[in-house]
MMTF fields as JSON, N, C-alpha, C and O atoms, coordinates in Angstrom:
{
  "mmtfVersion": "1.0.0",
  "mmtfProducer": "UNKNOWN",
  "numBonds": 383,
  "numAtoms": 384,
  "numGroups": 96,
  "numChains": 1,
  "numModels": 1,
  "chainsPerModel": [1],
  "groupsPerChain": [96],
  "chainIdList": ["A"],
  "bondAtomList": [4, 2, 8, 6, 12, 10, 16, 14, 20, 18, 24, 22, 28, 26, 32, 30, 36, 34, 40, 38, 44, 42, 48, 46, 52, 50, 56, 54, 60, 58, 64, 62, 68, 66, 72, 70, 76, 74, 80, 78, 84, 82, 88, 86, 92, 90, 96, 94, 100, 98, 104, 102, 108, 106, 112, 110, 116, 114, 120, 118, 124, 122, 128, 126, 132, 130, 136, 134, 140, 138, 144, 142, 148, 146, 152, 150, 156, 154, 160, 158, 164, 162, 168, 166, 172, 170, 176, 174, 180, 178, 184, 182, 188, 186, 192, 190, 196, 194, 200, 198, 204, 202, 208, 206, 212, 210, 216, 214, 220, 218, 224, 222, 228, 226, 232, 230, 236, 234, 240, 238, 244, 242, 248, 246, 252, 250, 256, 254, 260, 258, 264, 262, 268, 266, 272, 270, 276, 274, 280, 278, 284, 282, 288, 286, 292, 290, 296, 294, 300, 298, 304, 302, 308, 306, 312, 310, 316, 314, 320, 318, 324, 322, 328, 326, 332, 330, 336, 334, 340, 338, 344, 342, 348, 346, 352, 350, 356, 354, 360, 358, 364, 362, 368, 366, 372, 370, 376, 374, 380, 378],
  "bondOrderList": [1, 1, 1, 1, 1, 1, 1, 1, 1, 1, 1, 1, 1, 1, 1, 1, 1, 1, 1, 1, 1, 1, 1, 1, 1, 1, 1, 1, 1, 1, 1, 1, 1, 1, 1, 1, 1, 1, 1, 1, 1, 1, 1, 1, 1, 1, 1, 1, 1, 1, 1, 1, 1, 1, 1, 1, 1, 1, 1, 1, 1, 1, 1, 1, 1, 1, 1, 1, 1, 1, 1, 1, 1, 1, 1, 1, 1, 1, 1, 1, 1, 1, 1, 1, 1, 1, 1, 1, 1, 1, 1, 1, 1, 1, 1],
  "groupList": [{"groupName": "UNK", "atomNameList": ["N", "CA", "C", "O"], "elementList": ["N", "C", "C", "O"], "formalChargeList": [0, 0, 0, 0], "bondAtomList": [1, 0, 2, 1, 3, 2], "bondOrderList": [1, 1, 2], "singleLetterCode": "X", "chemCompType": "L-PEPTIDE LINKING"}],
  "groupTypeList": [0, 0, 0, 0, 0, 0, 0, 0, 0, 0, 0, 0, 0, 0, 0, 0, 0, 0, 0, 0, 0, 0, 0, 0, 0, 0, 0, 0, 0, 0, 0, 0, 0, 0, 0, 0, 0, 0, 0, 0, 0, 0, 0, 0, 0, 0, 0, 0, 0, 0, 0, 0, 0, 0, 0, 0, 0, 0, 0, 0, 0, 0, 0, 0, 0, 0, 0, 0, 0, 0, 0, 0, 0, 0, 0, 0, 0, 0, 0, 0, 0, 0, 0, 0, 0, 0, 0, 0, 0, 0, 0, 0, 0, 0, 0, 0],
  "groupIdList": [1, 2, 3, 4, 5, 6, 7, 8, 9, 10, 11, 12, 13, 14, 15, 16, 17, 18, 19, 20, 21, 22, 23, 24, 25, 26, 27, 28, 29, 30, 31, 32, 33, 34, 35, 36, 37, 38, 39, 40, 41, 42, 43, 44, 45, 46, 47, 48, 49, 50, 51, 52, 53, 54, 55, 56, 57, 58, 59, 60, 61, 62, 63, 64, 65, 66, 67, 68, 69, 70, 71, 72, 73, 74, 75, 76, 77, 78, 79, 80, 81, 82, 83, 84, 85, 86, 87, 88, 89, 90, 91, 92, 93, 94, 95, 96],
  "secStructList": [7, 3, 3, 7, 3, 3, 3, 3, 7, 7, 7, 3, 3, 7, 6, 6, 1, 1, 7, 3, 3, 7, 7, 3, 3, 3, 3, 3, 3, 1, 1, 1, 1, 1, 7, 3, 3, 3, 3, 7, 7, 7, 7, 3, 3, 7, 7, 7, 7, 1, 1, 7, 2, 2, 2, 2, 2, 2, 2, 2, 2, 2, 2, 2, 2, 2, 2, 2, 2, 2, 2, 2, 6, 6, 1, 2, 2, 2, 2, 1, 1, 1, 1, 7, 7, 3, 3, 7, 1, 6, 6, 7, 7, 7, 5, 7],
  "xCoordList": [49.379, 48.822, 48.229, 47.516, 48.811, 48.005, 46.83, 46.45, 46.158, 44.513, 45.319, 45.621, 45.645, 46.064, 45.224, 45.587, 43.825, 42.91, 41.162, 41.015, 40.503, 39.031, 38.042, 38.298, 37.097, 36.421, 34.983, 34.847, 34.086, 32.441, 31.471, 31.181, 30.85, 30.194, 28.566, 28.72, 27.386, 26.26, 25.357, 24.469, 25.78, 25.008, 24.185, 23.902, 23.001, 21.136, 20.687, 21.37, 19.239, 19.238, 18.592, 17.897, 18.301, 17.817, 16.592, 15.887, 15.89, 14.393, 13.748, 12.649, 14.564, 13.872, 13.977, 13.347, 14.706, 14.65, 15.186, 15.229, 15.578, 16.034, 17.913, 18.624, 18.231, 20.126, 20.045, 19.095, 21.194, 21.672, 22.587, 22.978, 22.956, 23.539, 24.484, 24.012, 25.632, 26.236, 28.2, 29.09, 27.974, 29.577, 30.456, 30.255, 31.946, 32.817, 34.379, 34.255, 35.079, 36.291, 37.266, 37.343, 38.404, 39.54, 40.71, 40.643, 41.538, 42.911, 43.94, 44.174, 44.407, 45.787, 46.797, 46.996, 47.737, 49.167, 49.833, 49.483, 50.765, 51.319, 50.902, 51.037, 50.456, 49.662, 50.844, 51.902, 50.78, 51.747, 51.923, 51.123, 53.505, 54.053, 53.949, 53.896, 53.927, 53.886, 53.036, 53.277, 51.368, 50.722, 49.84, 50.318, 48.456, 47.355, 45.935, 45.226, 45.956, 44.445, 43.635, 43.963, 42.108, 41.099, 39.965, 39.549, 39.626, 38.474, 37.188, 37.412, 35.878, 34.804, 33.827, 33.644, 33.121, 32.101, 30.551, 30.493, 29.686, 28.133, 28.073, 28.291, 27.682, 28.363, 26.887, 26.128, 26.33, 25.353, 25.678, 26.823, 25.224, 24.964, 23.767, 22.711, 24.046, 22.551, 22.436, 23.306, 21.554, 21.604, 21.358, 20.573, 22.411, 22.734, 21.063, 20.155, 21.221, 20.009, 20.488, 21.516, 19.169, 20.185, 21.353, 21.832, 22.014, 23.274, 22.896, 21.718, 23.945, 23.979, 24.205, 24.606, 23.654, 23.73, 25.069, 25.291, 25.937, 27.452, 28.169, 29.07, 27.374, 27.968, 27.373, 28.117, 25.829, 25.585, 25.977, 25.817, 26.695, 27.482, 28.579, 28.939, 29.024, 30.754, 29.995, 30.27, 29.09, 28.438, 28.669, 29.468, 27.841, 27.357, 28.692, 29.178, 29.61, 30.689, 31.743, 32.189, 31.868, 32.661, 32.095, 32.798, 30.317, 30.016, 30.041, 29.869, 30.209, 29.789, 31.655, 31.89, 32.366, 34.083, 34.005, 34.437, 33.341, 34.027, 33.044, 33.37, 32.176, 31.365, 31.963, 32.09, 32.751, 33.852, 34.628, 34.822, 35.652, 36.712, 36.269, 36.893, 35.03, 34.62, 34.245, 34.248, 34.078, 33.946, 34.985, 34.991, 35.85, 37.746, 38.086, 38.557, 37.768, 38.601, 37.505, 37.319, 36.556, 35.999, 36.635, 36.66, 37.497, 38.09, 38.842, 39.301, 39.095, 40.46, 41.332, 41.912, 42.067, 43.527, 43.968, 45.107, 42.725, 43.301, 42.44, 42.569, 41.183, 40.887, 42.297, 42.758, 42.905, 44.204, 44.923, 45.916, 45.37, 46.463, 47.215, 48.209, 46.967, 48.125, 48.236, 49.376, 47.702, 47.757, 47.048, 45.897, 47.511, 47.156, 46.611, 47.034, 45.814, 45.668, 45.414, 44.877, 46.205, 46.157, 46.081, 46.717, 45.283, 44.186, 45.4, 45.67, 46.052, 46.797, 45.728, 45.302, 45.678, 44.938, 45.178, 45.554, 44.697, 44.902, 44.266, 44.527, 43.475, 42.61, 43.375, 43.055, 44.583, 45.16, 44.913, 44.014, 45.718, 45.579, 45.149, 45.325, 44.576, 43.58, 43.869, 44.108, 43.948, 44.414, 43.452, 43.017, 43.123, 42.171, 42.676, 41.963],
  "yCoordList": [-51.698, -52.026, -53.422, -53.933, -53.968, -55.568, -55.699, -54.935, -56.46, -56.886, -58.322, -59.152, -58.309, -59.307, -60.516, -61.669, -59.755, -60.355, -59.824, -58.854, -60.54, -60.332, -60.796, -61.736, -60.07, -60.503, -60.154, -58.963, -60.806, -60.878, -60.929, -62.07, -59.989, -60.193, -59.408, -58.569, -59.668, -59.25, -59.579, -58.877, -61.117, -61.6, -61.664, -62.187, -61.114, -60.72, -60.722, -60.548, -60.938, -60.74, -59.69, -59.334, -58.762, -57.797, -57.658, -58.38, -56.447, -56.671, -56.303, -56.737, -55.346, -54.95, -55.929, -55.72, -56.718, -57.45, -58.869, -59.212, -59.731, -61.068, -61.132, -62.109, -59.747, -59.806, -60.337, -60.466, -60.477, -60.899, -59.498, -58.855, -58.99, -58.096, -58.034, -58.487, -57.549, -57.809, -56.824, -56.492, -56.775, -55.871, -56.778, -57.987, -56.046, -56.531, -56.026, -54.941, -56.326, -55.331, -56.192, -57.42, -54.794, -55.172, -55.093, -54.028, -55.829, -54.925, -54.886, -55.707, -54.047, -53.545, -53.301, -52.225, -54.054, -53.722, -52.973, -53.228, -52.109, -51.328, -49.261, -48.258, -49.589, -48.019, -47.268, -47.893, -46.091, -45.523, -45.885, -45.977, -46.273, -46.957, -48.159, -48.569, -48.789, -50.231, -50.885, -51.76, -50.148, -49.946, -50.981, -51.623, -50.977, -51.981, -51.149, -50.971, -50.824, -50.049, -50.532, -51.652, -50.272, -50.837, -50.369, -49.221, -50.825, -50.374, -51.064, -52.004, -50.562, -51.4, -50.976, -49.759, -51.731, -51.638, -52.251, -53.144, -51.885, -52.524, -52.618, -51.715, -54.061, -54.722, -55.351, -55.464, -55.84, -56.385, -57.324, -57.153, -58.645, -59.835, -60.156, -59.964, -60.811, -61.268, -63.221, -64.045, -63.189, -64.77, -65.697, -65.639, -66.773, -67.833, -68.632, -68.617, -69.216, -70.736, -71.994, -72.405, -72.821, -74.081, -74.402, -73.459, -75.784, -76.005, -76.545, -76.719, -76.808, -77.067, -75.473, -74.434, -75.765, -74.553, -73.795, -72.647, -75.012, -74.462, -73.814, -73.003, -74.529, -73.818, -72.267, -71.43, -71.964, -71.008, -69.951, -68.819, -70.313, -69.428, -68.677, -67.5, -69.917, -69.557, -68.578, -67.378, -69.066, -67.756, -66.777, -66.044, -66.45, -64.982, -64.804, -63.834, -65.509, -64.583, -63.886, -62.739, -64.748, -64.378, -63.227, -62.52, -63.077, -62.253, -60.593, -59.456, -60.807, -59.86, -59.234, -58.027, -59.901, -59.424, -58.637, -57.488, -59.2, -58.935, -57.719, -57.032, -57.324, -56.127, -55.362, -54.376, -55.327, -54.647, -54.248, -53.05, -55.08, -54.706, -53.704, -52.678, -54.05, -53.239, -51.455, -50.402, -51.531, -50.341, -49.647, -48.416, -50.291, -49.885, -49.236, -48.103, -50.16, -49.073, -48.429, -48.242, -47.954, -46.464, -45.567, -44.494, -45.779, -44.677, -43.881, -44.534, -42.569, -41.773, -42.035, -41.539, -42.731, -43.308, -44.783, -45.171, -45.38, -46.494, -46.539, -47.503, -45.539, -45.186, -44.429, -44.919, -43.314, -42.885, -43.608, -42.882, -44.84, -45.924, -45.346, -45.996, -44.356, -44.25, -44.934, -44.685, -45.856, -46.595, -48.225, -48.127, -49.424, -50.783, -51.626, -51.53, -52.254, -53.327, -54.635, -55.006, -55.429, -56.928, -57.643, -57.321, -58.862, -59.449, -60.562, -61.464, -60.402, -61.824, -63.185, -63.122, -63.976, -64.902, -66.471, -66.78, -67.274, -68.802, -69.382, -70.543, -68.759, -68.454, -68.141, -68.497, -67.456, -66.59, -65.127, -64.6, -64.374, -63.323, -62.442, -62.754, -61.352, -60.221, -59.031, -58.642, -58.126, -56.92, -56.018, -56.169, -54.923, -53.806, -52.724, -51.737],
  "zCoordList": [20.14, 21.436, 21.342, 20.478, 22.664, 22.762, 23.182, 24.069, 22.785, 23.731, 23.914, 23.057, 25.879, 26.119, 26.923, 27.159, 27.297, 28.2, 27.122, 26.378, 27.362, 26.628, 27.978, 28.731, 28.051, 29.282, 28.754, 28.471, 28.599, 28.26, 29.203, 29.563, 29.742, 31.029, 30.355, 29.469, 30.728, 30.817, 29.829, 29.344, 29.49, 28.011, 28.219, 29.297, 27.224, 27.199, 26.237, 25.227, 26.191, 25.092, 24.57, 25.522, 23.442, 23.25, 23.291, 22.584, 24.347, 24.07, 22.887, 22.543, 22.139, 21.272, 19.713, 18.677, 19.912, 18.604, 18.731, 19.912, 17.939, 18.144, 18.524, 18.758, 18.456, 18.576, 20.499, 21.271, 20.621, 21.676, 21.98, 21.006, 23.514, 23.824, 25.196, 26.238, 25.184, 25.84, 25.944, 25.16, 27.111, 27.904, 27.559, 27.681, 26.905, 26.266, 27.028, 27.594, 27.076, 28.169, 27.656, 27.626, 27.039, 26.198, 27.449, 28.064, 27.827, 28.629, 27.661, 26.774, 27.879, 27.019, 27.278, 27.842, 27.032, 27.431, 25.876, 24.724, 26.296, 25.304, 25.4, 24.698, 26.522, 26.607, 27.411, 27.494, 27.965, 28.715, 29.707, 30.638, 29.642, 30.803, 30.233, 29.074, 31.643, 31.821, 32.56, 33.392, 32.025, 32.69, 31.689, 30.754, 32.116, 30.861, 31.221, 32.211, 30.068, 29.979, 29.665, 29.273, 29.534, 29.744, 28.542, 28.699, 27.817, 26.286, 27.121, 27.884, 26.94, 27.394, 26.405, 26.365, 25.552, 24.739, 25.159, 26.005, 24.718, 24.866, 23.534, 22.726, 23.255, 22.007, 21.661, 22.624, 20.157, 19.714, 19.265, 18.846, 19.013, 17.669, 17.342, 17.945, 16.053, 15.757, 16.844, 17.126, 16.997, 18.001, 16.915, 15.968, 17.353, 16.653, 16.697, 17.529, 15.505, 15.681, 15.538, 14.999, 16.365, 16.174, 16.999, 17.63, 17.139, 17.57, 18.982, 19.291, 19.84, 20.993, 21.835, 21.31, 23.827, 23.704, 24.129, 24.515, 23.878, 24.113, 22.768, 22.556, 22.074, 20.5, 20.114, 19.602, 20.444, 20.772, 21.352, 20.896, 22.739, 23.722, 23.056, 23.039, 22.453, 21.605, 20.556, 20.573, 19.691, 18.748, 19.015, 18.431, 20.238, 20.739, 21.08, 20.498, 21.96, 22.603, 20.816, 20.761, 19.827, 18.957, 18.083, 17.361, 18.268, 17.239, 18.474, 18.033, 19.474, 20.408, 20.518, 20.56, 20.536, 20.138, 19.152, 19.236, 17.851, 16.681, 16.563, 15.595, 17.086, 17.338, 17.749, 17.023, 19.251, 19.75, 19.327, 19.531, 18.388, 17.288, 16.495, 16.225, 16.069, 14.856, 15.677, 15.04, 16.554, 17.472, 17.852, 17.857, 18.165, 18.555, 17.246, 17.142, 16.122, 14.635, 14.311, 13.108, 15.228, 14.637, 15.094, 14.491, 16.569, 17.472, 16.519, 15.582, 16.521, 16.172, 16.179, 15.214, 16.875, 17.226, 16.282, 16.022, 15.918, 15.189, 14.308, 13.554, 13.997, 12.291, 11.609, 10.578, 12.182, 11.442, 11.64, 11.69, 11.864, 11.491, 12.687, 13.013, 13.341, 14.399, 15.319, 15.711, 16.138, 16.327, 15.904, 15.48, 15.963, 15.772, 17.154, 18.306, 16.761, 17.899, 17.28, 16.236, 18.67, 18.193, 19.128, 20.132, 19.137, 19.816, 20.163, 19.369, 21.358, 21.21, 22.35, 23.503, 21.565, 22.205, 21.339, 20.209, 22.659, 21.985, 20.991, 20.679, 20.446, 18.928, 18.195, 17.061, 18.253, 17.282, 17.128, 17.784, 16.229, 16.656, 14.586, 13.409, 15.359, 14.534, 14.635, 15.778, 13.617, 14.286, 13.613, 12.471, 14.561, 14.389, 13.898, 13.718]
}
């Protein structure tokens, strides 16, 4: 299964500690049919220091993905290898 779209919406930051927090939404093509399904996580990072605050942004958005990922291969379906996912994007691609 593809993650052909990544969408990051509700970046915050955590009240209870210094992480940053934030809604993550995978679409997927490769599901039944020819259809694109939808993964949505509430995702953590630790918040960047330092930098500009565009470099920051990019921080949080890459550590708040790779939170997501790491959430997707806890699922059943792609902890037993039965299914794969792969992140196609202009970054390059990762597979879960």
């Amino acid at each position: 299964m593809n993650i052909v779209e990544i969408e990051i919406k509700a970046i915050r930051p955590d009240p209870k500690s210094d992480a940053m927090l934030g809604n993550v939404t995978f679409y997927i093509s490769g599901g039944v049919g020819n259809r694109c399904d939808v993964m949505n996580f509430e995702c953590r990072c630790e918040a960047p220091l330092g930098g500009s605050p565009d470099h920051r942004l990019s921080q949080i958005e890459q550590g708040l993905k790779a939170d997501a990922l790491r959430q997707a291969r806890r699922m059943p379906e792609f902890r037993s290898g039965e299914d794969q996912l792969t992140v196609l994007a202009p970054q390059g691609q990762c597979t879960a």
